[in-house]
PyMOL Python script that loads the backbone (N, CA, C, O; Angstrom):
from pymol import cmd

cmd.read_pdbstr("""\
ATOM      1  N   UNK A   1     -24.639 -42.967   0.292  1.00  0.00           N
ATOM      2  CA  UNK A   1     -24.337 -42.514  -1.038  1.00  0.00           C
ATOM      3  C   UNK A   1     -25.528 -41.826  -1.692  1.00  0.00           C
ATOM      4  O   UNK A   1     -25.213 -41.050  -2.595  1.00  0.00           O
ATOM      5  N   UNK A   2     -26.701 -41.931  -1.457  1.00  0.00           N
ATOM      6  CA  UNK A   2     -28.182 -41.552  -2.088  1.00  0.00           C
ATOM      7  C   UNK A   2     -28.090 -39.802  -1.652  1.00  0.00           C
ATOM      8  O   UNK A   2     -28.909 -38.963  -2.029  1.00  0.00           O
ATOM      9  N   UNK A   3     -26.689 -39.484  -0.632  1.00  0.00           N
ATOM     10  CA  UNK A   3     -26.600 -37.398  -0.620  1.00  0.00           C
ATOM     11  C   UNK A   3     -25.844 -37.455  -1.757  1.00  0.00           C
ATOM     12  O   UNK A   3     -25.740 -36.270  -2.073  1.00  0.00           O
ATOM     13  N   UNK A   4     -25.158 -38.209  -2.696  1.00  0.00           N
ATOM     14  CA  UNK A   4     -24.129 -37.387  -3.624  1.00  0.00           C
ATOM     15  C   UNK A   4     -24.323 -36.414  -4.074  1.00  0.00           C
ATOM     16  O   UNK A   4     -25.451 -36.489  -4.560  1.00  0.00           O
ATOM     17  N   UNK A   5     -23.758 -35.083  -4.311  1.00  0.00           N
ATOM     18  CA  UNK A   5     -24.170 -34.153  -4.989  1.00  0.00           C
ATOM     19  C   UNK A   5     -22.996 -34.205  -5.879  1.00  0.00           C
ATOM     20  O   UNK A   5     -21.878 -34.181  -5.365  1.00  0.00           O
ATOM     21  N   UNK A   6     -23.142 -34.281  -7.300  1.00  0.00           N
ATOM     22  CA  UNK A   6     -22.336 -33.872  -8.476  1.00  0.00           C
ATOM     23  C   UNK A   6     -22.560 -32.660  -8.831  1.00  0.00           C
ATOM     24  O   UNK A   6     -22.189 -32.583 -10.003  1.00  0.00           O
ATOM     25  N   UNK A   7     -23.034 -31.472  -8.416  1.00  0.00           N
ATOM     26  CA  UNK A   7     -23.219 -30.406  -8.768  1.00  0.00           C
ATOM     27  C   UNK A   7     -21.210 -29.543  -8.331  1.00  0.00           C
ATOM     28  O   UNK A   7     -20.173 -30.191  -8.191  1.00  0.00           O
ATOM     29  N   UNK A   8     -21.377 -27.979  -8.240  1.00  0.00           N
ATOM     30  CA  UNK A   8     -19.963 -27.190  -7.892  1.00  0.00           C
ATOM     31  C   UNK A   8     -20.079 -27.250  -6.446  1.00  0.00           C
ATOM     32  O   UNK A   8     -21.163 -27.299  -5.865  1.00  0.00           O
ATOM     33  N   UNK A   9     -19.139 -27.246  -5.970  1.00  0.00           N
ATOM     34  CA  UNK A   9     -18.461 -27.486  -4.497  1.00  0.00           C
ATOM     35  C   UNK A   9     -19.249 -25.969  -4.255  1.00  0.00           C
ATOM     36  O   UNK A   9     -20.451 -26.123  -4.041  1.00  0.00           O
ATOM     37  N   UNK A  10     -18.808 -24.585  -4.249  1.00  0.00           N
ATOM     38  CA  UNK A  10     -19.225 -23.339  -4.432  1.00  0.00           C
ATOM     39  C   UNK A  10     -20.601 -23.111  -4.751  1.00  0.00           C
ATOM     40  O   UNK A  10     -20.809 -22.927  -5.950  1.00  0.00           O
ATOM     41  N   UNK A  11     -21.906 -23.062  -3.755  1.00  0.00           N
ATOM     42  CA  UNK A  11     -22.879 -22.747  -4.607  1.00  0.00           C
ATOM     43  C   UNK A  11     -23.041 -21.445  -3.441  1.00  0.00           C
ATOM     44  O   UNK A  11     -24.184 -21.263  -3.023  1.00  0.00           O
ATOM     45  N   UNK A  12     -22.130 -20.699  -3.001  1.00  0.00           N
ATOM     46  CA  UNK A  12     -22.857 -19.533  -2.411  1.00  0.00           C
ATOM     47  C   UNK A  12     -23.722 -18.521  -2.703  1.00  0.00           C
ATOM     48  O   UNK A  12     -24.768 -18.498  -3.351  1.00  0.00           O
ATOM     49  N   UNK A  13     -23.023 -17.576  -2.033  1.00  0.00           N
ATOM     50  CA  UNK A  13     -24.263 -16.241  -2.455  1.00  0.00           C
ATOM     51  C   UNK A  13     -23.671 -15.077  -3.787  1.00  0.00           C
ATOM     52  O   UNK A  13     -22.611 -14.473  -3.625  1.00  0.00           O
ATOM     53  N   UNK A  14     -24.333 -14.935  -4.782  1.00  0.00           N
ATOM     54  CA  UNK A  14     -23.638 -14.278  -5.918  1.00  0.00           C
ATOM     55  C   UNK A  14     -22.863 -13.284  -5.449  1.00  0.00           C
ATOM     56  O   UNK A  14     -22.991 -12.848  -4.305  1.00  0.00           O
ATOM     57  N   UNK A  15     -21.922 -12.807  -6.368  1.00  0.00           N
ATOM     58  CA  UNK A  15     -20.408 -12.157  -6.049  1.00  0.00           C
ATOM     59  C   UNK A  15     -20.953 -10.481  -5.817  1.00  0.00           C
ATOM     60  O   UNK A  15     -21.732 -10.041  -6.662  1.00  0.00           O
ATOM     61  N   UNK A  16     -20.675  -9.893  -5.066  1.00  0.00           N
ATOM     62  CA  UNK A  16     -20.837  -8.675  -5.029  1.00  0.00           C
ATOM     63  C   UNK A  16     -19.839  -7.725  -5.632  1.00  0.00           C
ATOM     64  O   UNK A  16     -19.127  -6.989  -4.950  1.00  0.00           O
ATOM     65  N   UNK A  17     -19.824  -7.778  -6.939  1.00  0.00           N
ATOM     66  CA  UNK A  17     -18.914  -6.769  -7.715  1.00  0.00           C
ATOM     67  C   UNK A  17     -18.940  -5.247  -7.101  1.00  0.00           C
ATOM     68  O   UNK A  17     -18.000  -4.558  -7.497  1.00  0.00           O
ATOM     69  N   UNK A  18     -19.765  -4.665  -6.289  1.00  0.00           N
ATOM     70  CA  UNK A  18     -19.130  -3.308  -6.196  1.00  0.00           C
ATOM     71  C   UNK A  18     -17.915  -3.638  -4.869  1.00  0.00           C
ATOM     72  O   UNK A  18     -16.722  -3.346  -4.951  1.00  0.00           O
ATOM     73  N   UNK A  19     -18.463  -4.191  -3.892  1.00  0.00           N
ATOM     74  CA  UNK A  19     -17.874  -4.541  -2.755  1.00  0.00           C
ATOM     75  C   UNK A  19     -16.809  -5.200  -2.979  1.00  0.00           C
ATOM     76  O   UNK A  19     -16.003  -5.313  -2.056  1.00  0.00           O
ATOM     77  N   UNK A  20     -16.525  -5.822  -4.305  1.00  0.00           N
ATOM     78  CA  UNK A  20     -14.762  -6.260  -4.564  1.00  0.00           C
ATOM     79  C   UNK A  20     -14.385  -5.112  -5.094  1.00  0.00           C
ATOM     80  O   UNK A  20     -13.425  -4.773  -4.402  1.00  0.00           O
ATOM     81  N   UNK A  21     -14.637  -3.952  -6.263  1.00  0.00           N
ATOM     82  CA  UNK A  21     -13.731  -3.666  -6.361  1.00  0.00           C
ATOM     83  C   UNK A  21     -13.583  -2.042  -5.741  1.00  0.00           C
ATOM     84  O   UNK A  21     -12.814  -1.196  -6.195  1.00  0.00           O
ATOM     85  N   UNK A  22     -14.671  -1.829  -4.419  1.00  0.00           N
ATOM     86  CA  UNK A  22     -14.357  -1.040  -3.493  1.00  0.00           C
ATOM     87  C   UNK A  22     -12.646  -1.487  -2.815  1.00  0.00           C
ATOM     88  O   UNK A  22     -11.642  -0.775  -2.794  1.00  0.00           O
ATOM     89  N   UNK A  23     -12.837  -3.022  -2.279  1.00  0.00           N
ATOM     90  CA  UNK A  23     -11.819  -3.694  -2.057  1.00  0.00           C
ATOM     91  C   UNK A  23     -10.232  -3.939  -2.999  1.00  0.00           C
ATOM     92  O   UNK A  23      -9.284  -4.444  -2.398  1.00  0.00           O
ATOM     93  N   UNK A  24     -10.109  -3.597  -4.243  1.00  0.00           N
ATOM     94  CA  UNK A  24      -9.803  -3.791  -4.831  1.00  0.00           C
ATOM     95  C   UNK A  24      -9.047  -2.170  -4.766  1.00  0.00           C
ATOM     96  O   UNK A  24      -7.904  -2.129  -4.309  1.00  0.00           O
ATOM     97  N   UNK A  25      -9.530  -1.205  -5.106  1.00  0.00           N
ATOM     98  CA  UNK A  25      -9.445  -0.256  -4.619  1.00  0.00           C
ATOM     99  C   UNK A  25      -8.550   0.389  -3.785  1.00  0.00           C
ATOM    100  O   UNK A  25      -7.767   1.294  -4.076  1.00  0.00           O
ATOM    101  N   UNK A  26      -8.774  -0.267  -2.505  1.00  0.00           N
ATOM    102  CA  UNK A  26      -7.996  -0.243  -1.170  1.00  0.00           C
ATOM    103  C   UNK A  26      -6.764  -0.767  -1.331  1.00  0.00           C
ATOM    104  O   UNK A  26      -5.759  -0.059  -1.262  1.00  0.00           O
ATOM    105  N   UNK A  27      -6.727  -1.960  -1.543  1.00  0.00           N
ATOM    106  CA  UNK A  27      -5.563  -2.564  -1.974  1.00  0.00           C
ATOM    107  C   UNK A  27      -4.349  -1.915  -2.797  1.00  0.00           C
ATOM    108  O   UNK A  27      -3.163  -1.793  -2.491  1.00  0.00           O
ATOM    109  N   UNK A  28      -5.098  -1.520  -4.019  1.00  0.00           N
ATOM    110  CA  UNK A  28      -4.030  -0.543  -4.766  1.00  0.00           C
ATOM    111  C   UNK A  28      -3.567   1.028  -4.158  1.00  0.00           C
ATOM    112  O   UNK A  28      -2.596   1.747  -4.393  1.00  0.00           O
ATOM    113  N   UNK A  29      -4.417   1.128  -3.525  1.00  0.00           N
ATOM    114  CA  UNK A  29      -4.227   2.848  -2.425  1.00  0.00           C
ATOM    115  C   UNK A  29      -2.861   1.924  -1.695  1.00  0.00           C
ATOM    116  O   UNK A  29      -1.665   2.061  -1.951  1.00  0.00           O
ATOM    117  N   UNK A  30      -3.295   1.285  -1.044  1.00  0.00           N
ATOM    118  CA  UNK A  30      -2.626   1.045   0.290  1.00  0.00           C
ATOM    119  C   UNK A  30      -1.100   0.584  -0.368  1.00  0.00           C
ATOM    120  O   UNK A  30      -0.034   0.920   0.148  1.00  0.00           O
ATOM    121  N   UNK A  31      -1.222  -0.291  -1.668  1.00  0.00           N
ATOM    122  CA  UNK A  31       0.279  -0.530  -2.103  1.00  0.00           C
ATOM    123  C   UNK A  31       0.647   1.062  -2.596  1.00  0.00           C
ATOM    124  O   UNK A  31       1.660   1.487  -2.042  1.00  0.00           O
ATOM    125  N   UNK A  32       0.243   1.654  -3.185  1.00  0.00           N
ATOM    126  CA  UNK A  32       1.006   2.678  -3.907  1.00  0.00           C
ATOM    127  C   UNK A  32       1.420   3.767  -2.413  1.00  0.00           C
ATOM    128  O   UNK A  32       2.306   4.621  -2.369  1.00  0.00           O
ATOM    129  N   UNK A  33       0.584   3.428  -1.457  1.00  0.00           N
ATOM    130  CA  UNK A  33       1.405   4.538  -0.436  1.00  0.00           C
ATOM    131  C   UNK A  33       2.273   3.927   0.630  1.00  0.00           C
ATOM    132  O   UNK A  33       3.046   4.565   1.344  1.00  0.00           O
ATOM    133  N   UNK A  34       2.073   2.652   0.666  1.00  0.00           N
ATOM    134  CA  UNK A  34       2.902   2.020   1.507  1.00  0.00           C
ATOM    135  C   UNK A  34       4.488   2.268   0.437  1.00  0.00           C
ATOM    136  O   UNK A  34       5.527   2.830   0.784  1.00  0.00           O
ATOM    137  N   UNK A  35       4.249   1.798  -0.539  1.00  0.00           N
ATOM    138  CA  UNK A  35       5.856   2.001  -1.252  1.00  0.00           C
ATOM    139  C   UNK A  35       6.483   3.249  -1.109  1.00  0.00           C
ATOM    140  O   UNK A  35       7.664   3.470  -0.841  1.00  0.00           O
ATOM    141  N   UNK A  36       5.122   4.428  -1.416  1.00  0.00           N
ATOM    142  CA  UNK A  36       6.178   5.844  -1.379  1.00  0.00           C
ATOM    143  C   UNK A  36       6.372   6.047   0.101  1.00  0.00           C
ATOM    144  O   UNK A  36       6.742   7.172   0.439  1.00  0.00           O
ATOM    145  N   UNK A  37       6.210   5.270   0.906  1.00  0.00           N
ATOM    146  CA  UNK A  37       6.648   5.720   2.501  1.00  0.00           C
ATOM    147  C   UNK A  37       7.819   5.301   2.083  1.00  0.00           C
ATOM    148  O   UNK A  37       8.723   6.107   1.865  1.00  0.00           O
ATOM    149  N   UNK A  38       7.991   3.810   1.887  1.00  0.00           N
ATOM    150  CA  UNK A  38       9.246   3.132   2.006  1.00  0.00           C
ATOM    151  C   UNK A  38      10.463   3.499   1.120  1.00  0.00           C
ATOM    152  O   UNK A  38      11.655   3.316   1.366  1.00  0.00           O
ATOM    153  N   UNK A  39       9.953   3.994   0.158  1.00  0.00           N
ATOM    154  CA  UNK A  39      10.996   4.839  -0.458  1.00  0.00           C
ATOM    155  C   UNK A  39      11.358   6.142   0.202  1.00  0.00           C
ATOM    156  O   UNK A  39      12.485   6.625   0.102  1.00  0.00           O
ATOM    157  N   UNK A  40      10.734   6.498   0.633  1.00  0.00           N
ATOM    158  CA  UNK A  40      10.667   7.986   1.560  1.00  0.00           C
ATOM    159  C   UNK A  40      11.386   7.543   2.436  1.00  0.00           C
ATOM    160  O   UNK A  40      12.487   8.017   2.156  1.00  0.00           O
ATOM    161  N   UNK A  41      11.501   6.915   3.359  1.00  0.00           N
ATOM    162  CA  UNK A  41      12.204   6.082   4.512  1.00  0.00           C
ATOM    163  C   UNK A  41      13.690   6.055   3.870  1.00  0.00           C
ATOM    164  O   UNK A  41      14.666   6.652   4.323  1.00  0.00           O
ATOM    165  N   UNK A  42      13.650   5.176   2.634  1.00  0.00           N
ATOM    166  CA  UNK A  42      15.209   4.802   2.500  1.00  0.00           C
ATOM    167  C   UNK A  42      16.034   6.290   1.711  1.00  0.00           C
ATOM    168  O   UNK A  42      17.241   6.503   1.595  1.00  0.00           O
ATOM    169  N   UNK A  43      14.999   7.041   1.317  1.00  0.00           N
ATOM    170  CA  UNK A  43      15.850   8.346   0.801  1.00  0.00           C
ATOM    171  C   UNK A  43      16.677   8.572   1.883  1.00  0.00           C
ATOM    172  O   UNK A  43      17.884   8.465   2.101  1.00  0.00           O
ATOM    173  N   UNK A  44      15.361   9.031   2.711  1.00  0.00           N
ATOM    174  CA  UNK A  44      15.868   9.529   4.249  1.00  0.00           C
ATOM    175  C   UNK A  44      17.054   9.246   5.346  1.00  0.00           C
ATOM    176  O   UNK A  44      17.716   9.960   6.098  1.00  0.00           O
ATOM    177  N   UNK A  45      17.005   8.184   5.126  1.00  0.00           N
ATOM    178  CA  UNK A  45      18.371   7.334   5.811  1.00  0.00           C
ATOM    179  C   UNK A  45      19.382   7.372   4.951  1.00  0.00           C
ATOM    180  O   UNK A  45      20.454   7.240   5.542  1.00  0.00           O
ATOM    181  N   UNK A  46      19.522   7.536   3.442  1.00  0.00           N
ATOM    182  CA  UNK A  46      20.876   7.821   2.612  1.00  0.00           C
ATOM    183  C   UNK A  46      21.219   9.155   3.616  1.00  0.00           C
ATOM    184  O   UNK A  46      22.195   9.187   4.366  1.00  0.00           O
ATOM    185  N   UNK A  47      19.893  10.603   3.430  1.00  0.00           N
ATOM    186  CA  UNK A  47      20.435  11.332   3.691  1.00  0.00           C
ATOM    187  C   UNK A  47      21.138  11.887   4.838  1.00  0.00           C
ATOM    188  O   UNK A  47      22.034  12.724   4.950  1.00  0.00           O
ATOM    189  N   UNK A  48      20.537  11.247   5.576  1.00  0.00           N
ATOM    190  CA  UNK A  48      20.879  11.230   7.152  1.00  0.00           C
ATOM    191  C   UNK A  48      21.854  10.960   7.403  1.00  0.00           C
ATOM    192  O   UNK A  48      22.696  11.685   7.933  1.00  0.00           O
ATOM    193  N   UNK A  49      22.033   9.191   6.887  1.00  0.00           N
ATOM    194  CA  UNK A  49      23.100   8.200   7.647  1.00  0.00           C
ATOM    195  C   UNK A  49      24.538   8.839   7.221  1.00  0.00           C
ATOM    196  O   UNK A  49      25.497   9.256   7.871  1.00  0.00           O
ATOM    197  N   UNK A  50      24.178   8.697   5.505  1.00  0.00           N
ATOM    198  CA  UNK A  50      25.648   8.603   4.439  1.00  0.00           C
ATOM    199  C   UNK A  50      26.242  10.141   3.522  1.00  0.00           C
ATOM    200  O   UNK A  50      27.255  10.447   2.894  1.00  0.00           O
ATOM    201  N   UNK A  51      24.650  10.956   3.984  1.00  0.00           N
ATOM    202  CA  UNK A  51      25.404  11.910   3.489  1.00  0.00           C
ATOM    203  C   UNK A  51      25.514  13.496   4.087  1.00  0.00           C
ATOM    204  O   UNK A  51      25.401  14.616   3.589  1.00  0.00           O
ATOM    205  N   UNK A  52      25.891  12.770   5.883  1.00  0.00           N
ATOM    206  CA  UNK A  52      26.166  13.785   6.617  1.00  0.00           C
ATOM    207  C   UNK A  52      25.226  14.590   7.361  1.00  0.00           C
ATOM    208  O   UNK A  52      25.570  15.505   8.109  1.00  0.00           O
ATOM    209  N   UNK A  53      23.731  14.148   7.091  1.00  0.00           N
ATOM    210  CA  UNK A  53      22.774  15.160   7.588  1.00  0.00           C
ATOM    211  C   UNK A  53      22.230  14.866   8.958  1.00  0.00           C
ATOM    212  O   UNK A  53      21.400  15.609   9.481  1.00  0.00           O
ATOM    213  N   UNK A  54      22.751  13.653   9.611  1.00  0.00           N
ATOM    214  CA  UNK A  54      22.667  13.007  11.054  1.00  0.00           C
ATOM    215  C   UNK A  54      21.091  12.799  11.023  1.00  0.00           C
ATOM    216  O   UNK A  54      20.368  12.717  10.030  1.00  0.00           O
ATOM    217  N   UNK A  55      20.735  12.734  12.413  1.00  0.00           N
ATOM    218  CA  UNK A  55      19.311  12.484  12.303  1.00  0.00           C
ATOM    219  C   UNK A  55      18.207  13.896  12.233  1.00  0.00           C
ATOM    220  O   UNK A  55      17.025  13.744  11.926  1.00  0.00           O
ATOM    221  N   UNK A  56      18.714  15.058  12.516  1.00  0.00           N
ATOM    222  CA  UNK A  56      17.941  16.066  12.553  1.00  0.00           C
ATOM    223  C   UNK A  56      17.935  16.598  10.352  1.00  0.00           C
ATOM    224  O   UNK A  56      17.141  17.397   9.856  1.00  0.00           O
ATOM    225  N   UNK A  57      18.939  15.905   9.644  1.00  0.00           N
ATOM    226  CA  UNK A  57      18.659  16.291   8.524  1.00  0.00           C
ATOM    227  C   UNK A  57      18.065  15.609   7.759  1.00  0.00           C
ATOM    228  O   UNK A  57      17.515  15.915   6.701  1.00  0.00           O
ATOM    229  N   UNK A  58      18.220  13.972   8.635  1.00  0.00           N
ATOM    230  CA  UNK A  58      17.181  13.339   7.956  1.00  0.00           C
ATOM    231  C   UNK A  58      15.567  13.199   7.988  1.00  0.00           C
ATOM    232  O   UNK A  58      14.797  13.132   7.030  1.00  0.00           O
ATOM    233  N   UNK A  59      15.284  13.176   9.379  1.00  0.00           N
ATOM    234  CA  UNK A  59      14.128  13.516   9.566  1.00  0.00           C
ATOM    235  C   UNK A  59      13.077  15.053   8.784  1.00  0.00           C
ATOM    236  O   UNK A  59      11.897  15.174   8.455  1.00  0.00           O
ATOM    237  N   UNK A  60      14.340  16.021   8.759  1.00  0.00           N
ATOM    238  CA  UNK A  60      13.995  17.028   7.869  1.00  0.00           C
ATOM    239  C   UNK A  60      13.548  16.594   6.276  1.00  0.00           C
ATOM    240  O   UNK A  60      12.486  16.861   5.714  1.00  0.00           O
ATOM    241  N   UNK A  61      14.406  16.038   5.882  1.00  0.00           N
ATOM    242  CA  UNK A  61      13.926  15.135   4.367  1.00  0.00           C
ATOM    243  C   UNK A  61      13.260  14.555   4.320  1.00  0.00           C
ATOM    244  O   UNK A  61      12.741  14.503   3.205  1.00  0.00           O
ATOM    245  N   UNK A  62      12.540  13.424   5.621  1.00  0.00           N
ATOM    246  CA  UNK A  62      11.455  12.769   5.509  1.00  0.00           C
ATOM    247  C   UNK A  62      10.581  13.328   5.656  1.00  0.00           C
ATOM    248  O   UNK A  62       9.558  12.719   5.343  1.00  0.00           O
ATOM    249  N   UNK A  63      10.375  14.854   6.224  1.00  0.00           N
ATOM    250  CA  UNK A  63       8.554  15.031   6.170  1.00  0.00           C
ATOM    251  C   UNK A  63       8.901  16.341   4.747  1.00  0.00           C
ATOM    252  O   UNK A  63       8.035  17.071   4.265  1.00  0.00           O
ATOM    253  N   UNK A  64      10.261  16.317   4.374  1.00  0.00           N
ATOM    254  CA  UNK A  64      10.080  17.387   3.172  1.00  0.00           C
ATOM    255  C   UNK A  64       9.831  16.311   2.018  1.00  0.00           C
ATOM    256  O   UNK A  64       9.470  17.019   1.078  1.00  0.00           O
ATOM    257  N   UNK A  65       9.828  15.156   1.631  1.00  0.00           N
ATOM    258  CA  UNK A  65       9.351  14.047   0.619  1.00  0.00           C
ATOM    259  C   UNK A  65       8.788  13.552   0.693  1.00  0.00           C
ATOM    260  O   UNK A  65       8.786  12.724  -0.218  1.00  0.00           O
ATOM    261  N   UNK A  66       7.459  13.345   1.931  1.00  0.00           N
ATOM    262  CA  UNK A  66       6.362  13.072   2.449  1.00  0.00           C
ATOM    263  C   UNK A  66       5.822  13.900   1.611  1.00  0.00           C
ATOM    264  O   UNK A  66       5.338  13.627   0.512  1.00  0.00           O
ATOM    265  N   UNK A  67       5.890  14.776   2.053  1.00  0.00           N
ATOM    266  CA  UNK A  67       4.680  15.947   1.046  1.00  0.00           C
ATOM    267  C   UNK A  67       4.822  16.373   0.036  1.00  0.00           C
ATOM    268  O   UNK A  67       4.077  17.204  -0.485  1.00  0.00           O
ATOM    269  N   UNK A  68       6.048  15.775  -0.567  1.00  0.00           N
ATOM    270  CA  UNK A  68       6.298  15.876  -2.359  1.00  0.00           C
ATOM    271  C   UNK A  68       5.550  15.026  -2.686  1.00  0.00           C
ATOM    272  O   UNK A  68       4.695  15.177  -3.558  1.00  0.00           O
ATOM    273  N   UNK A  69       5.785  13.757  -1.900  1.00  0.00           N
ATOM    274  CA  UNK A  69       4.822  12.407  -2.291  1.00  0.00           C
ATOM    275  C   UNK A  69       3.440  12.329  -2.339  1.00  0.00           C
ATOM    276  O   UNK A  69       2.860  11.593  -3.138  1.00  0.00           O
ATOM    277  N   UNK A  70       2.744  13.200  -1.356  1.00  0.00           N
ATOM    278  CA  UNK A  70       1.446  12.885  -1.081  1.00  0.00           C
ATOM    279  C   UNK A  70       0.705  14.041  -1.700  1.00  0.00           C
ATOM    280  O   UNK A  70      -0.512  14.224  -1.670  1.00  0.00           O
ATOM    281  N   UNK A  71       1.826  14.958  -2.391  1.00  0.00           N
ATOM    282  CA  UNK A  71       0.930  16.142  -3.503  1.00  0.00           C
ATOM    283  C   UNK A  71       1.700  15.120  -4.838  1.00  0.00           C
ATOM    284  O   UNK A  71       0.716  14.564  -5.325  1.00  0.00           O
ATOM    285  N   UNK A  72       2.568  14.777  -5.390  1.00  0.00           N
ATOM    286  CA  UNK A  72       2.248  14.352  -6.416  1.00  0.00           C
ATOM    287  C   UNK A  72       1.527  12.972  -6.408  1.00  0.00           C
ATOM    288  O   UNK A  72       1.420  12.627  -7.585  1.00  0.00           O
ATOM    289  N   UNK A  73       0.902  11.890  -5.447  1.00  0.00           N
ATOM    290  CA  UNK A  73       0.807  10.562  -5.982  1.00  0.00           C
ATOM    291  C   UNK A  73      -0.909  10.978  -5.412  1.00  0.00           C
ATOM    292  O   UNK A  73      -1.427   9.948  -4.979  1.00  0.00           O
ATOM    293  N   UNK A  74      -1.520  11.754  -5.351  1.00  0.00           N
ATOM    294  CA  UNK A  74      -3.028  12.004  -5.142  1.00  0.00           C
ATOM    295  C   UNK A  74      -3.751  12.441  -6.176  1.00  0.00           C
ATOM    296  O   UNK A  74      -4.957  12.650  -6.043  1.00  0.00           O
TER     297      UNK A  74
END
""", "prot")
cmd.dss("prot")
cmd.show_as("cartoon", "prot")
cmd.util.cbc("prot")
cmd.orient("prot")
């Protein structure tokens, strides 16, 4: 009992604020383009599947809203 330490569980090494919110950063990139894929994806398959454009019209819509996406969300 003479090791008790009552001090914080946590006594590491101080927080490196640029290196979180470099990280921080990334995170929000990576959600905001992962979604406009996935929305891009499910346009694509309306247009394809349901509204007649098979797979050669959908694939056409996915790289034509790819690059609507990636000029407007930059």
């Amino acid at each position: 009992m003479k090791d008790h330490n009552a001090g914080p569980v946590e006594t590491g090494a101080p927080m490196d604020y640029r290196e979180h919110e470099k990280t921080y950063d990334g995170f929000l990139a990576a959600c905001k383009w992962g979604t406009m894929m996935v929305v891009v994806l499910l346009l694509a398959m309306l247009g394809g599947f349901f509204a007649g454009g098979g797979l050669l019209g959908g694939l056409l819509l996915f790289v034509i809203l790819n690059a609507a996406g990636f000029y407007l969300l930059r």
